[in-house]
N, C-alpha and C positions, 0 to 999 in steps of 0.2 A: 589328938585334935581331929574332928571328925571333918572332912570336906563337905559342902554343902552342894545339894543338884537341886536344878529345878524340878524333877520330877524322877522318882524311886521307884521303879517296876521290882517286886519278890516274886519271882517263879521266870521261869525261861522257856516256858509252853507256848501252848498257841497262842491264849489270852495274852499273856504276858509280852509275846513279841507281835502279836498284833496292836496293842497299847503302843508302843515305842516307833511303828511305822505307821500308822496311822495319824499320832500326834504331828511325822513329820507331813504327811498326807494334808494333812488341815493347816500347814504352816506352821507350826508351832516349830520357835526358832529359841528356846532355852535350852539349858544341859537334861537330856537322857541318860539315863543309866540304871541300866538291865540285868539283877543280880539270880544266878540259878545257882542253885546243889548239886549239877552236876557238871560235867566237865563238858568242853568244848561249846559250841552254835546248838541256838533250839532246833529242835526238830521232830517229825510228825509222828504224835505216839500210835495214833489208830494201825497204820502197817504192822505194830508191833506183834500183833495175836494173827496177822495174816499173811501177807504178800512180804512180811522182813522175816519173820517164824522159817518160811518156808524156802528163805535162800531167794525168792524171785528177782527183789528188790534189793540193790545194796545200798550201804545207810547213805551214802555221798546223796542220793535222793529224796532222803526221808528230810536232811536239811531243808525249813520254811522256807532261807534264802541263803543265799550262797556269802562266804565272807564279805564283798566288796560291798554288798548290800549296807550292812551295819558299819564300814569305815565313811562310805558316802554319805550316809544320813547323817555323820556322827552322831553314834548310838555306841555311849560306852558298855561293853560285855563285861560284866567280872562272874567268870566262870568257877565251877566249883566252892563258892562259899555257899551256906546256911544259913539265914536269917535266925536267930534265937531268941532276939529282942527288939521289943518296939518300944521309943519313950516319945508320948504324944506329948508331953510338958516342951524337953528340948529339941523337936522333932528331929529324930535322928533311930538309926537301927542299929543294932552291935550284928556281926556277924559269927559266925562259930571260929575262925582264925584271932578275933579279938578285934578284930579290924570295925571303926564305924563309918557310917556314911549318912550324912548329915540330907536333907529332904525339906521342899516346900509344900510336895505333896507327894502323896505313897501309894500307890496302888500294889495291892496285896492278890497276887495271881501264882499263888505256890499251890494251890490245887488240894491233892491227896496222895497218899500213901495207901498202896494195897496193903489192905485187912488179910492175918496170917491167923493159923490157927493158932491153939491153947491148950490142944489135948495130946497127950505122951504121946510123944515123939515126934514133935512139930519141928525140932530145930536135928534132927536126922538131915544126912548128905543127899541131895537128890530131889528135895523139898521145894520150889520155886514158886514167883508168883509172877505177872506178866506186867510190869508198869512201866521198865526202862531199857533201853536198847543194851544194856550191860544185864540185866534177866535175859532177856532174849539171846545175848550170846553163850548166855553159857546154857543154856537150853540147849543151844545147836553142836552147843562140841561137845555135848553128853548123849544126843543121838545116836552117833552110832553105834555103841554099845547099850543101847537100849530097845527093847521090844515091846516090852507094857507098860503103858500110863494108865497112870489114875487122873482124872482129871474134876475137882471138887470146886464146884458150883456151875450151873446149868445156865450162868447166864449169857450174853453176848461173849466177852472174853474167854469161857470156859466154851461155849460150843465151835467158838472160831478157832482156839487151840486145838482142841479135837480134832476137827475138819482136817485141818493142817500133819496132823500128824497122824490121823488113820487115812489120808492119803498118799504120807510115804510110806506107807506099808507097815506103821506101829498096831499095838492092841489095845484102842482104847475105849476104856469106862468112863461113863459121870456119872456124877455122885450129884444131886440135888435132894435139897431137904422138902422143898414143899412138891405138890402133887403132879409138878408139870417143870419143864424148863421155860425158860424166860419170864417165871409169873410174876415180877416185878413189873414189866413192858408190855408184855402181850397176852392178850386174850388165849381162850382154850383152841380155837380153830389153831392159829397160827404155830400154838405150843407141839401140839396133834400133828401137824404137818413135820416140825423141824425133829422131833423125836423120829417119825416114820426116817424121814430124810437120813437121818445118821447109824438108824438101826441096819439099814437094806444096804448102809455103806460098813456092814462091822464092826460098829462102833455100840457099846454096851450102855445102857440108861438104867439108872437104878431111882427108882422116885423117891421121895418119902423116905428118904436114906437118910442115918444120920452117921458121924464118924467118931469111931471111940477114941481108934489109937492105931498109930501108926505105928508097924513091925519095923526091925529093922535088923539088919548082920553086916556084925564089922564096924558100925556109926552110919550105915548108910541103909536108906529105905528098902526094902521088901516087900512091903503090903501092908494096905490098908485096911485096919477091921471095923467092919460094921456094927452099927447096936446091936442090929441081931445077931449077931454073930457071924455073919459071912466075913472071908478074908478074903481080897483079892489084891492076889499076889504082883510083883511089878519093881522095876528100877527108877521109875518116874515118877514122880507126884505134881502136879501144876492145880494151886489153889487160886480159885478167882471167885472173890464171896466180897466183893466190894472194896470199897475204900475209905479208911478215916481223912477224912477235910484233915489239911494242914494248919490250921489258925491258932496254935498254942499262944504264939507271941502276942496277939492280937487278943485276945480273951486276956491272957494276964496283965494288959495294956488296961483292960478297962473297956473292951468294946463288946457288944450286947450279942450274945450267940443266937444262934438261927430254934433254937429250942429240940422240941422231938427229930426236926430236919437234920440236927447237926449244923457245923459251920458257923458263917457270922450272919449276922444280919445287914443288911443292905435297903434302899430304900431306889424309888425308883431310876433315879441317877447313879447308882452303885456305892453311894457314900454308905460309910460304918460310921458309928456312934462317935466315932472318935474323929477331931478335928481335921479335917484335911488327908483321911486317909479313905482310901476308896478299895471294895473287894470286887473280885470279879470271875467267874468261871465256875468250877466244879465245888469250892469250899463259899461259895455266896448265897446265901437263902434271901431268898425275894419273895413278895409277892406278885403272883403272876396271873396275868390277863386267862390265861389260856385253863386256870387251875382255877375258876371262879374266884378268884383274888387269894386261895389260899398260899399260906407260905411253903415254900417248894426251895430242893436243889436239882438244878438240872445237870448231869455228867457227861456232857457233849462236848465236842469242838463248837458245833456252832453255836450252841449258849456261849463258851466265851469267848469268842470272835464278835457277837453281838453286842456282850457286855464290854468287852474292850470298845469298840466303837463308841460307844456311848460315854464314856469315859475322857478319851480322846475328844471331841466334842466339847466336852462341856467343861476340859483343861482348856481349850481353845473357846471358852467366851460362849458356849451357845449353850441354848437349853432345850437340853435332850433328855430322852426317857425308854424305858427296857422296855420296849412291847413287841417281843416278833414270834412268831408262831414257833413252838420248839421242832425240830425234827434231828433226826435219827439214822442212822444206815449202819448193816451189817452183811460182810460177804462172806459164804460156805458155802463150799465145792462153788457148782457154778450158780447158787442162789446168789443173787441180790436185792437184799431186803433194805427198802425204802420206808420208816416212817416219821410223817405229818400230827401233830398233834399229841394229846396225852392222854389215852386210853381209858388209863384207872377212873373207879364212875362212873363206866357206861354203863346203859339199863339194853342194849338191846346192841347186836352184830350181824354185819348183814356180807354176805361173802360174792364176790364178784368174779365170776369162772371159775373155770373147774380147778380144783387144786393136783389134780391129776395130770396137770396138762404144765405144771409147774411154774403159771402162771397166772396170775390171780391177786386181788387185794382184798381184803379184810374192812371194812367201814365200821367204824364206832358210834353211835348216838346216846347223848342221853336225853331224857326227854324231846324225841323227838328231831333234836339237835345234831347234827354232824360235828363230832369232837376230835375224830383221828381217823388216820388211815394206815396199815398194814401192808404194803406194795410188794407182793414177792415178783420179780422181772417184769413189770408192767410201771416202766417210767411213765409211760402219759394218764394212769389213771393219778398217781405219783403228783405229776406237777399241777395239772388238772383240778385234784382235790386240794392240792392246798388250799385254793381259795375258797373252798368251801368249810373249810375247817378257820380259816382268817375271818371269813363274815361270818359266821357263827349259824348257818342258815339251816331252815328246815329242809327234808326232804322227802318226796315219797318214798318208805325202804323198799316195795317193787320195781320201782323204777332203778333204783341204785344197785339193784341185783342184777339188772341186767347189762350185762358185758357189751350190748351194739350199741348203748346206748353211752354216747360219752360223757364224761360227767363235766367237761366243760360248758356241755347241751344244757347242765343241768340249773347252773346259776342264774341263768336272768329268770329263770320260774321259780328258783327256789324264793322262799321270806325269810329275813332277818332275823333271829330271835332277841328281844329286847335285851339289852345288857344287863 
């Protein structure tokens, strides 16, 4: 017999434990109850490829909030289970123990699963990918008997792994398939910049790489062979090529997927297709202001810290809606990269200081249009521009080039571009 909540959180992430103090945030005085897959208190995955990787931070930190948090709210944790089913007829979820938990309403915040490879010899010893603080540790206690990493996909997770590790002194390569790192997120200027960045620190970039097959002696990894043939030899492997959205339960429930995006579909209160069940975070395809209305996943914290909010909200009686500007941050060596909006689409980039000076932003337009911003250690072009990427506004690209000029100078002359 399954117990009944007023409200069912799946995932134990950001979204998902910002859904549950937030609800209490706005008053909401029904039963919570906050189901993850993994063990113990949510807590913060971004450290995971950087400042947790590298021993700085320890995890008692990376904790959202500390136990007394969730007994004070009363906010039930049930740790370590798996959602495997959702039945929108008896509203209720089975969990992978057997166990059910009965729901008035479901928000669905279990995110994604790092994407692993498919080609010989992927499931070799030594083979990792970067999503939970149990990856991470056992990355760290296989260190020191290690000296070269391969590290396969060029993008945030994969260059932030890197960083971390050919600064304690490992040997490492990436491996990227398309022509540049980050080409998912960022322009050619910025890509240009992070490859110099990692090469002048000893760290190997292979572009336009693809991977055959992984060597191995004994069951454990060796090296990596390339389509062409190169083999580069090594005890490490750290893949970071995306993640598949979590939503099996929820598709085979009957709710409507996100299509080419992946995920589910959502609408602009975060409801799915399905009665009473709301998605939210990294497995939630929306249509989004910022994307000319197209349907988008955004794999942020603060897309779902936004979409949790909104959620919250509108279990508490009001009528709210997703519209906040997306942004982004990534830290390597001592870069810190800030960005503001969503790049892809732009017809034209306009670069703000020298890149030489290793600091500098990157400005996006299309037509015209200011759509993103690039920030490597230049927080006030950073906060600055957001607002020019929120009103959607024109601007001169001269004027935007130039570094004395601040771009908060820049709003009350910029124009609106019509929606």
């Amino acid at each position: 017999m399954a117990s009944t909540h007023d409200v069912v959180i799946v995932g134990a992430g950001h979204g998902g434990a910002q859904v549950a103090a937030a609800l209490r945030q706005h008053g909401f005085t029904g039963s919570v109850t906050l189901v993850g897959d993994e063990p113990g208190l949510p807590y913060e995955r971004p450290p995971l490829s950087k400042d947790y990787l590298s021993g700085e931070t320890p995890f008692e930190r990376l904790l959202i909030h500390p136990p007394a948090f969730w007994r004070d709210r009363d906010v039930e944790v049930r740790s370590g289970r798996r959602v495997i089913e959702v039945d929108p007829r008896e509203h209720r979820v089975v969990c992978d123990d057997g166990s059910m938990i009965g729901y008035s309403h479901l928000v669905w915040a279990a995110g994604g699963a790092a994407r692993t490879l498919s080609c010989p010899g992927h499931d070799l010893r030594g083979v990792y990918t970067v999503r939970t603080v149990a990856d991470s540790d056992r990355i760290r206690a296989e260190l020191p008997a290690v000296t070269r990493v391969v590290v396969i996909g060029g993008g945030y997770i994969g260059l932030e792994a890197a960083a971390v590790l050919g600064s304690a002194g490992k040997h490492v390569t990436v491996v990227e398939a398309q022509d540049r790192v980050l080409a998912r997120v960022a322009g050619v200027q910025l890509a240009r910049f992070y490859e110099n960045e990692h090469r002048a620190r000893g760290v190997g970039i292979r572009l336009g790489a693809t991977v055959e097959c992984l060597e191995g002696n004994d069951s454990r990894v060796a090296g990596v062979r390339l389509a062409d043939g190169e083999l580069l030899p090594c005890e490490l492997v750290i893949v970071g090529i995306g993640i598949a959205p979590s939503v099996g339960p929820l598709l085979a429930a009957g709710a409507q997927d996100g299509g080419r995006v992946g995920g589910v579909a959502v609408d602009k209160s975060c409801h799915t297709t399905l009665p009473d069940v709301f998605a939210i975070g990294d497995c939630a395809a929306h249509r989004n202001h910022f994307a000319d209305g197209e349907l988008i996943r955004l794999e942020s914290v603060q897309n779902a810290n936004d979409q949790a909010a909104v959620v919250a909200r509108t279990l508490c009686g009001e009528d709210a809606e997703y519209d906040a500007v997306p942004w982004f941050w990534s830290k390597q060596y001592d870069l810190r990269l800030q960005t503001a909006g969503l790049s892809s689409g732009h017809d034209q980039s306009v670069v703000r200081g020298d890149p030489a000076t290793r600091r500098f932003s990157v400005v996006y337009l299309r037509d015209g249009v200011v759509v993103a911003l690039d920030c490597v250690n230049a927080v006030k072009d950073y906060v600055q521009g957001k607002k020019l990427v929120t009103g959607r506004l024109w601007v001169d690209p001269a004027t935007l080039a130039d570094p004395a000029v601040a771009l908060k100078d820049l709003t009350p002359s910029a124009t609106a571009a019509p929606h």
